[in-house]
C-alpha positions in Angstrom: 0.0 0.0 0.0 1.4 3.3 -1.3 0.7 5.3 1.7 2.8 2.9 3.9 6.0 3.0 2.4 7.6 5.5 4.2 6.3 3.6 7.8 7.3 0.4 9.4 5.7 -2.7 11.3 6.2 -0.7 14.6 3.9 2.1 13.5 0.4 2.6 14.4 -0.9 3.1 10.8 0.9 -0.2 9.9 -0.1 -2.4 12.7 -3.2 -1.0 12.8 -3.8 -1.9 9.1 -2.4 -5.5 9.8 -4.6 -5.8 12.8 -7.3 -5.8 10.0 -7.2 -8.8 9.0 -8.0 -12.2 10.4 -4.7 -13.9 8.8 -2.8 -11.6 10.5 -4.2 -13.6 14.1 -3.8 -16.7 12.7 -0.2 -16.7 11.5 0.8 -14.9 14.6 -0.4 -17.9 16.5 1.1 -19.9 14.0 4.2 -18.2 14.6 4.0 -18.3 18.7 3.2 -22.0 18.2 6.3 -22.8 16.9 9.0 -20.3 18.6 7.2 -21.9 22.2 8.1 -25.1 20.7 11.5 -24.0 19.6 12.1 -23.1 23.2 10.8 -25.2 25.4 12.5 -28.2 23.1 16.1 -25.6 23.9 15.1 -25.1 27.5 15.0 -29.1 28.2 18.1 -29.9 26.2 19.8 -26.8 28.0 20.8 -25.1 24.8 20.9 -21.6 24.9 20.8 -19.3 22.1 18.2 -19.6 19.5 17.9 -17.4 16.2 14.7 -16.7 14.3 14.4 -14.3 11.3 11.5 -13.4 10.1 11.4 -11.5 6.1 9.1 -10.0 3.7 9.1 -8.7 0.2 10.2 -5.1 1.2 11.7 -5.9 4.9 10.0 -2.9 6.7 6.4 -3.8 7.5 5.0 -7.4 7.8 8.6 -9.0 8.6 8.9 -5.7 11.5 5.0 -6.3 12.7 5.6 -9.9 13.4 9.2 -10.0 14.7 7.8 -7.9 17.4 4.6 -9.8 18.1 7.0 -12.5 18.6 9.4 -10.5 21.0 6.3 -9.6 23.0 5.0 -12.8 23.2 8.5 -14.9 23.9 9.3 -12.0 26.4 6.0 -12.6 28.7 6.1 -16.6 28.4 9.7 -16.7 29.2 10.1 -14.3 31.6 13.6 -15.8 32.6 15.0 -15.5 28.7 16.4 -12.6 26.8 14.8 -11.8 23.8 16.9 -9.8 21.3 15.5 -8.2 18.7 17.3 -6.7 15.8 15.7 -5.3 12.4 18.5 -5.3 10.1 17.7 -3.7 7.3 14.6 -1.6 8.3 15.2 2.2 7.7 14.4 4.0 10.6 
């Protein structure tokens, strides 16, 4: 959408217009489904760093509005964990 492009997935206008959509719910659950998986499998086998990337066709607004959904979400499961969270090519 033209009148995102200068925003990202941490602005209001953008998660707001993700927030839209049903999908959006779904694949975030999706997503939490399998990074609580991810850790609790590294938890019991008392590994500890894990890595997750998410992308997207432009890198600034899905890839942003789900990589921190899943920050918040790891961050008030695991308590006890750090959650770092890096955007690497997002402009801002």
């Amino acid at each position: 959408e033209p009148q995102y492009r200068t925003f990202t997935g941490k602005d209001a206008c953008v998660i707001d217009y993700m927030n839209n959509y049903a999908e959006t719910e779904r694949f975030a659950n999706l997503l939490n489904d399998i990074m609580d998986g991810a850790v609790d499998n590294y938890i019991e086998r008392g590994f500890t760093h894990l890595m997750a990337s998410c992308g997207c066709t432009g890198g600034q607004h899905r890839s942003v509005f789900f990589a921190e959904s899943i920050a918040r979400h790891l961050k008030g499961k695991y308590p006890d964990i750090v959650v770092e969270l890096r955007h690497r090519d997002c402009p801002y």
